[in-house]
Backbone as ProteinMPNN parsed JSONL, in Angstrom:
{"seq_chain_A": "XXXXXXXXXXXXXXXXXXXXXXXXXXXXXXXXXXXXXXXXXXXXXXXXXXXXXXXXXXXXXXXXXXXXXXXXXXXXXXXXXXXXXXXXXXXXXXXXXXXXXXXXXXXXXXXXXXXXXXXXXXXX", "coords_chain_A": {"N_chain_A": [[0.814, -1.189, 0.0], [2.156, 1.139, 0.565], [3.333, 1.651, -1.919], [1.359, 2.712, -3.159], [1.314, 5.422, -2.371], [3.401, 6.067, -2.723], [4.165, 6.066, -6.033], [2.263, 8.109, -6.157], [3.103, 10.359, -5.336], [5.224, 10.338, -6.943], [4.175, 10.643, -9.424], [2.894, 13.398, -8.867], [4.915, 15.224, -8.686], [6.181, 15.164, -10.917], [4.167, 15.974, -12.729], [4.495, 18.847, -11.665], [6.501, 19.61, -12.314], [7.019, 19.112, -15.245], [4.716, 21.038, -15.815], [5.555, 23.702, -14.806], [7.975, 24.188, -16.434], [6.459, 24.128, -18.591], [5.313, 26.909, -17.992], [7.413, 28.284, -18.963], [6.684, 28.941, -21.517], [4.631, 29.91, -22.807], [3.08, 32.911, -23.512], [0.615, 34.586, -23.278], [-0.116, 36.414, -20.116], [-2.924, 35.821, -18.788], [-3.235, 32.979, -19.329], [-0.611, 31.94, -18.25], [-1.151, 32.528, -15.687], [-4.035, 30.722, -15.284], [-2.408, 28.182, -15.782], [-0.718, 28.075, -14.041], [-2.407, 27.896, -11.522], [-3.635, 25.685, -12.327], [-1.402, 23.563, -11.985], [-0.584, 24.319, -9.648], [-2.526, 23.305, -8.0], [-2.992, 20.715, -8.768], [-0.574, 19.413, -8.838], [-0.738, 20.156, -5.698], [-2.607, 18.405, -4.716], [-2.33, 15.541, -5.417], [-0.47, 15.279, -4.237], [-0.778, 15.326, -1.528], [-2.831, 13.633, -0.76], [-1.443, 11.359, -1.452], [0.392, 11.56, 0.824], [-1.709, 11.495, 2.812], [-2.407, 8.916, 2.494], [-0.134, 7.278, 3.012], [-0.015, 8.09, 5.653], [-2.334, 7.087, 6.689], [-1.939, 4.168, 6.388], [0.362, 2.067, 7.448], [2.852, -0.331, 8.088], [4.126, -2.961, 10.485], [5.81, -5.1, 12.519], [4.561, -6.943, 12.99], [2.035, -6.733, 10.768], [-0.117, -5.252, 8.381], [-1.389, -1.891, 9.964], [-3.972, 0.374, 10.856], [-3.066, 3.807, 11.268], [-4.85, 6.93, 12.478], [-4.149, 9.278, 12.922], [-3.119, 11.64, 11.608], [-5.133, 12.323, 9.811], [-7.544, 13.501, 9.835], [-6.236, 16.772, 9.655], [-4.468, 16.44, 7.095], [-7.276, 15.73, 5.338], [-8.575, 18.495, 5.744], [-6.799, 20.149, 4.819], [-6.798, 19.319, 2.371], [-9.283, 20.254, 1.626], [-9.01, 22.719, 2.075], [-7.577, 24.055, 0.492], [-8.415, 23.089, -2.003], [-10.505, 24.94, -1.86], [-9.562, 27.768, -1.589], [-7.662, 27.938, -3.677], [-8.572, 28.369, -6.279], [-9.942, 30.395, -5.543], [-8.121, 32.409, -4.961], [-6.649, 32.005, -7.653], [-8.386, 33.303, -9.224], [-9.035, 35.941, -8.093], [-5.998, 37.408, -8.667], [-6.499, 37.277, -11.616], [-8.24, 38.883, -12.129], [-7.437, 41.405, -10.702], [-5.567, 41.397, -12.846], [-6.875, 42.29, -15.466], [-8.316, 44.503, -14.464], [-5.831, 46.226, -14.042], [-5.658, 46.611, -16.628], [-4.166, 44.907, -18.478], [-3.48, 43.498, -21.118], [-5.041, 40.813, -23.476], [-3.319, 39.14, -25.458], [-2.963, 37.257, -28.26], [-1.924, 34.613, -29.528], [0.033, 33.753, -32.435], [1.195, 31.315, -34.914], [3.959, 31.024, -36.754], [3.357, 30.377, -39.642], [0.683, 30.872, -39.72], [0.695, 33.898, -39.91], [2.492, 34.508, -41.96], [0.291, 33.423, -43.777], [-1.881, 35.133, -43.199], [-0.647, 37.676, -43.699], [0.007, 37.214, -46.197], [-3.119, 36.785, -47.398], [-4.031, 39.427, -46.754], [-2.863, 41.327, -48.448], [-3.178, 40.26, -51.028], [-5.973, 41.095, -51.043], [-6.032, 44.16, -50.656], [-3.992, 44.74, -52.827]], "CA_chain_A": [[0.0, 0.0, 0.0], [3.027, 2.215, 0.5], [3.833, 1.854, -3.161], [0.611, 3.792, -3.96], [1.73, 6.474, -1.899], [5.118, 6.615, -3.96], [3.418, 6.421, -7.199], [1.466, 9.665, -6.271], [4.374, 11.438, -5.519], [6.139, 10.389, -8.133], [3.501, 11.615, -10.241], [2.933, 15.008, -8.291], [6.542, 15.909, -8.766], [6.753, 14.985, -12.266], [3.298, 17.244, -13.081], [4.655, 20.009, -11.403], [7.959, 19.974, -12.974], [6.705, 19.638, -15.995], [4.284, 22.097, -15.738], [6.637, 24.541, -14.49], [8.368, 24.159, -17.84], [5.501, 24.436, -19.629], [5.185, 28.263, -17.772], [8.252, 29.086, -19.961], [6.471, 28.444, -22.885], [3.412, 30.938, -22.26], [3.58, 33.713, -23.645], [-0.208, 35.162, -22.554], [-0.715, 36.232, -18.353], [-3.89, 35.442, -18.227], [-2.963, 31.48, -19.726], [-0.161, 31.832, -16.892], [-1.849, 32.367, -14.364], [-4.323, 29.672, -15.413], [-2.18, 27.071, -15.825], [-0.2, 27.609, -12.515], [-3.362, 27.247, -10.564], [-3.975, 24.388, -11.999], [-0.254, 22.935, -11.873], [-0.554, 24.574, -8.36], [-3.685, 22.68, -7.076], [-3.395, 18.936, -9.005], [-0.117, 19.002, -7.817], [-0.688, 20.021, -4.013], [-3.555, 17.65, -4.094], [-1.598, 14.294, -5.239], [1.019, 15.186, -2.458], [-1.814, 14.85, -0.079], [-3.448, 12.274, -1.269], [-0.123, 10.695, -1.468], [0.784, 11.791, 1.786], [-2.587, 10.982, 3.339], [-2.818, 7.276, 2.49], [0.704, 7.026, 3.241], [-0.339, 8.422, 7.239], [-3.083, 6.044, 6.956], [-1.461, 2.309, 6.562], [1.663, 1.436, 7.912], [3.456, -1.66, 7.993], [4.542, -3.104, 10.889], [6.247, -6.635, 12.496], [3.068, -7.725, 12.512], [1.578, -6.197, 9.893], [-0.263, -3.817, 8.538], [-2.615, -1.223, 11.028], [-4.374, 1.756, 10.321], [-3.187, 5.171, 12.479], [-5.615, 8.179, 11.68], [-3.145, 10.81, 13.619], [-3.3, 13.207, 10.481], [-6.428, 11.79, 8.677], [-8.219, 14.743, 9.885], [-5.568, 17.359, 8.985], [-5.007, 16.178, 5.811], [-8.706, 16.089, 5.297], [-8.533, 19.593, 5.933], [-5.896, 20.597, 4.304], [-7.226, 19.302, 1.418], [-10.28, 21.229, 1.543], [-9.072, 24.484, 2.303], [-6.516, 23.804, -0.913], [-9.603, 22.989, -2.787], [-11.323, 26.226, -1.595], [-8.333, 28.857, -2.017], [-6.489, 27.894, -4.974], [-9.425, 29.121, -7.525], [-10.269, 32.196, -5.292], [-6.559, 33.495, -5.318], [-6.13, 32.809, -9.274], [-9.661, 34.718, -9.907], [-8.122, 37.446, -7.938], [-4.656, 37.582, -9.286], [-7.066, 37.338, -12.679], [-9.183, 40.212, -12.12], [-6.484, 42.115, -10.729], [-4.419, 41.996, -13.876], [-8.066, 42.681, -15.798], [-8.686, 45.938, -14.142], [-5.478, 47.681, -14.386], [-5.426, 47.317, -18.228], [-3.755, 44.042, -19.188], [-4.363, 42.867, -22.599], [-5.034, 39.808, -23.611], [-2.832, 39.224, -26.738], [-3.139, 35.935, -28.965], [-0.409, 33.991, -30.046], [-0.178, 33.23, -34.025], [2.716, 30.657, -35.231], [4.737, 32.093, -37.765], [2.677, 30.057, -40.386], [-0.531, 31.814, -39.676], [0.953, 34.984, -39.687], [2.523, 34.358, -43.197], [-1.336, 33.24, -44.235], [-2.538, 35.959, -42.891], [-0.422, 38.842, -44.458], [-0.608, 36.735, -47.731], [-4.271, 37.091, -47.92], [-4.199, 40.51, -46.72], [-1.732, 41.71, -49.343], [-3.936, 39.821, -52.322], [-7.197, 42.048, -50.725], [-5.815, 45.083, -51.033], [-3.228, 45.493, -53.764]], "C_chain_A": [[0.861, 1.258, 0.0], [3.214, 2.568, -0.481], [2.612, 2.967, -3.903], [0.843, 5.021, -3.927], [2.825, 7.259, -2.665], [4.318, 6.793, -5.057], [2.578, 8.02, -7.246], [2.172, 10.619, -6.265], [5.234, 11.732, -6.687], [5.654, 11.51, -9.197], [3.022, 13.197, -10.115], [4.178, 15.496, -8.892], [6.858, 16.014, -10.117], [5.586, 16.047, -13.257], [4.042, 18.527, -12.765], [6.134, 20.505, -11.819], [7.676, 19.93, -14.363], [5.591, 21.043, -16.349], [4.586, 23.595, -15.332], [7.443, 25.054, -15.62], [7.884, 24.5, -19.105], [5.1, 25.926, -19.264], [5.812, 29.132, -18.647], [7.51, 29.543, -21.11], [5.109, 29.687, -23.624], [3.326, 31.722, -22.123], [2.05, 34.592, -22.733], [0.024, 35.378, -20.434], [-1.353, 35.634, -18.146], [-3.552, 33.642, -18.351], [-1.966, 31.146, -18.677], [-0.589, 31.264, -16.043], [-3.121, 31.004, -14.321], [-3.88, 28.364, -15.146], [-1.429, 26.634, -14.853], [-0.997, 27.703, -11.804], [-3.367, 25.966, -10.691], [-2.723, 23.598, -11.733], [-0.188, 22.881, -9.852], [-1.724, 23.531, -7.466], [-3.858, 21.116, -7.221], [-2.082, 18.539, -8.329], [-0.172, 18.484, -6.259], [-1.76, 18.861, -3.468], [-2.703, 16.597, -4.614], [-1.043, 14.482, -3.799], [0.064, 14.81, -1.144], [-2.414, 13.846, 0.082], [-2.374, 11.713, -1.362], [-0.175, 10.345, 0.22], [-0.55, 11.008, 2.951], [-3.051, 9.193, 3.305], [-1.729, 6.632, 2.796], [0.892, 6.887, 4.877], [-1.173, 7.105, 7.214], [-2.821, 4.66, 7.515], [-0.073, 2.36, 6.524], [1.946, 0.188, 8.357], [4.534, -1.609, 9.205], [5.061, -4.526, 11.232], [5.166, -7.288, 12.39], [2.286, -7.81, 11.72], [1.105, -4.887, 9.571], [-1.365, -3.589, 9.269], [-2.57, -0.366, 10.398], [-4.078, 2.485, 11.382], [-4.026, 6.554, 11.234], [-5.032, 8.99, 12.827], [-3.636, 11.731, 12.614], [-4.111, 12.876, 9.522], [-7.02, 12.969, 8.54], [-7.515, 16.262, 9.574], [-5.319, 17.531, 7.526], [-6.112, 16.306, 4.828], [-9.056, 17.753, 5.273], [-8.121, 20.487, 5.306], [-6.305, 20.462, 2.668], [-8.458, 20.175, 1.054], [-10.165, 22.59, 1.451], [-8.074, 24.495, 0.764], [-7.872, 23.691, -1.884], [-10.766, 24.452, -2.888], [-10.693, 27.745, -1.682], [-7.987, 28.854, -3.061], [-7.553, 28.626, -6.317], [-9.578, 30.128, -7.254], [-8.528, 32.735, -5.691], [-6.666, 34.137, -7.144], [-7.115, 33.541, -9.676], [-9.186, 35.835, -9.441], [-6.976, 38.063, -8.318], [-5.611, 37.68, -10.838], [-7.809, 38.946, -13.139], [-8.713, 41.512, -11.916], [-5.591, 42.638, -12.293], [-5.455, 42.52, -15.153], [-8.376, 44.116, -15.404], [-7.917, 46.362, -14.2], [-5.068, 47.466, -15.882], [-5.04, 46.074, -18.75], [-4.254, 43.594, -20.397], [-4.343, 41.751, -22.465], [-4.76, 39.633, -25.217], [-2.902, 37.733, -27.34], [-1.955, 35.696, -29.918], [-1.088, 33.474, -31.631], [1.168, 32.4, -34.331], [3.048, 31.684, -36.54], [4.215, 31.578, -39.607], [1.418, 30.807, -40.799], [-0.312, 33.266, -39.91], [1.017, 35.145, -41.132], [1.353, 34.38, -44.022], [-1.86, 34.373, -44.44], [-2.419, 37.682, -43.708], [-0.237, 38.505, -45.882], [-1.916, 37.211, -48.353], [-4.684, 38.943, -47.805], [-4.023, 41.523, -47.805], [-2.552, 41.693, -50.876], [-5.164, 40.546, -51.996], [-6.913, 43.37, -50.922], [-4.647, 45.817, -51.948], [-2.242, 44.942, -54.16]], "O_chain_A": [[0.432, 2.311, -0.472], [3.359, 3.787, -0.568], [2.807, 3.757, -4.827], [0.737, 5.784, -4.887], [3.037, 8.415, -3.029], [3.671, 7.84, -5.036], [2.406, 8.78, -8.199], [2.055, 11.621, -6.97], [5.725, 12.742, -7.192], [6.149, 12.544, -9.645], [2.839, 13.985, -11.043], [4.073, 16.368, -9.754], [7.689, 16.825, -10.524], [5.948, 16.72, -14.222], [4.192, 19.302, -13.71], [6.673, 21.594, -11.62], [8.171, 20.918, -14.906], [5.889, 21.914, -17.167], [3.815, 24.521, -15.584], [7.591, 26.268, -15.764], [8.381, 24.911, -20.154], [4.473, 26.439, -20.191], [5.385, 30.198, -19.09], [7.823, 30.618, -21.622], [4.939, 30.055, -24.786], [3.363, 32.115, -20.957], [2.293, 35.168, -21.673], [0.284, 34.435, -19.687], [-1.07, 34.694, -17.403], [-3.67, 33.04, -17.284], [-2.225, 30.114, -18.057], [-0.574, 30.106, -15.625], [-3.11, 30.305, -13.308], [-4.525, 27.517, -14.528], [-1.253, 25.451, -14.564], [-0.409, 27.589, -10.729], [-3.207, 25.142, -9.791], [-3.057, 22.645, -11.03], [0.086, 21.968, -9.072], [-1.524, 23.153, -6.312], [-4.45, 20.361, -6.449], [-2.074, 17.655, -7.473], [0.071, 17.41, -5.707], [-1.852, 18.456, -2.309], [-1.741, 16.784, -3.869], [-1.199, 13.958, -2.697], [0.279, 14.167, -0.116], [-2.481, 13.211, 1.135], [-3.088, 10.722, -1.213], [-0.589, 9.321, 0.764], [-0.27, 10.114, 3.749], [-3.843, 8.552, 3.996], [-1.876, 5.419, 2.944], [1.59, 6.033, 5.425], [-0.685, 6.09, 7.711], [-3.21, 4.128, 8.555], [0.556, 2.708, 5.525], [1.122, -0.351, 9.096], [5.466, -0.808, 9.266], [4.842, -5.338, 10.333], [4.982, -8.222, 11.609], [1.631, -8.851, 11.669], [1.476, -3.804, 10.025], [-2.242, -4.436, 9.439], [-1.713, -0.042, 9.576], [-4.571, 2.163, 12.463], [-3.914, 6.903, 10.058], [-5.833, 9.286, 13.714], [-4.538, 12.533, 12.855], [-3.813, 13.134, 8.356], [-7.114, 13.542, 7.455], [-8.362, 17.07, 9.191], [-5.767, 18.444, 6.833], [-5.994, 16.846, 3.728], [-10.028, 18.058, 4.583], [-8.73, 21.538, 5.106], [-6.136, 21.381, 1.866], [-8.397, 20.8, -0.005], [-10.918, 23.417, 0.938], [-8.331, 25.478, 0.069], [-8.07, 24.719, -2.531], [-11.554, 24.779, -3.775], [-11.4, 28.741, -1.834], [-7.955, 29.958, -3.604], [-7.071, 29.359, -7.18], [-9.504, 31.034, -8.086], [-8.093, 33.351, -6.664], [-6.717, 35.223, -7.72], [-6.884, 34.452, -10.472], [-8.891, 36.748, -10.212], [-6.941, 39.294, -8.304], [-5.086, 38.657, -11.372], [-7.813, 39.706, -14.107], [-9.126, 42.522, -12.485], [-5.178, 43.735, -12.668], [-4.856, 43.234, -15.957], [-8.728, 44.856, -16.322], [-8.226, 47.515, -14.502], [-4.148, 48.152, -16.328], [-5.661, 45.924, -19.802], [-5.444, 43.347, -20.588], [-3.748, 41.293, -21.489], [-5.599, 39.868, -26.086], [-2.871, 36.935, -26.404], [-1.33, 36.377, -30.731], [-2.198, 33.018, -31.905], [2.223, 32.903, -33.947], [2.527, 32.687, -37.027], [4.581, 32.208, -40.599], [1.167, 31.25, -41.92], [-1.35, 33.888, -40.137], [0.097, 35.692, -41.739], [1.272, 35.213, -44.924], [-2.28, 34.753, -45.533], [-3.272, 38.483, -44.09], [-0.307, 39.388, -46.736], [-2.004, 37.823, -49.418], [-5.422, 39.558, -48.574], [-4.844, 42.405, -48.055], [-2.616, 42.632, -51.67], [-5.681, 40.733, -53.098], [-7.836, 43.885, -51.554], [-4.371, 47.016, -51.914], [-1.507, 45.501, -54.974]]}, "name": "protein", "num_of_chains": 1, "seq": "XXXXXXXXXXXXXXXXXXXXXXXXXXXXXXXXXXXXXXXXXXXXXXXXXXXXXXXXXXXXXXXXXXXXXXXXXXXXXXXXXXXXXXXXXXXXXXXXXXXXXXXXXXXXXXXXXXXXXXXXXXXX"}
């Protein structure tokens, strides 16, 4: 049962490092800030969920027992993580919304070409 615990981590750590990477990449704020909530919140929730089933069952000489020490913490913790992480990024959202930010749209360098192609053949 421990191994599930690892597996979650594993996979937490490996979301949030890639996703971290993938911040570089991103050129919009608003898509930013989006996508480190969510990097921010699927992460912090594996780790808990990791972490929480990891508190749960432990292996001892005898076998395994259940301790619920930090069941209810956890539990908690998860909730309030579940209940913060969207308010913040709407506010960090709305914030960068009211003092002026644009919201600019990315074109590859294909589309662009397209674009001042057809333009070019419309007017002259």
């Amino acid at each position: 049962m421990i191994y599930i615990s690892i597996v979650l981590l594993v996979i937490a750590w490996i979301f949030i490092i890639f996703g971290m990477a993938s911040l570089f990449r991103i050129k919009n704020l608003y898509a930013r800030i989006l996508s480190a909530a969510t990097i921010d919140t699927v992460g912090s929730l594996t780790i808990l969920i990791g972490l929480l089933i990891a508190s749960i069952i432990s292996q001892d000489e005898a076998g395994f027992h259940f301790q619920y020490d930090y069941v209810i913490r956890f539990v908690l913790l998860i909730g309030f993580l579940l209940i913060t992480n969207p308010i913040s990024s709407h506010v960090n959202i709305r914030s960068a919304y009211l003092t002026g930010v644009q919201v600019k749209t990315l074109e590859h360098e294909e589309d662009k070409k397209q674009r001042e192609e057809e333009a070019s053949e419309l007017y002259g």
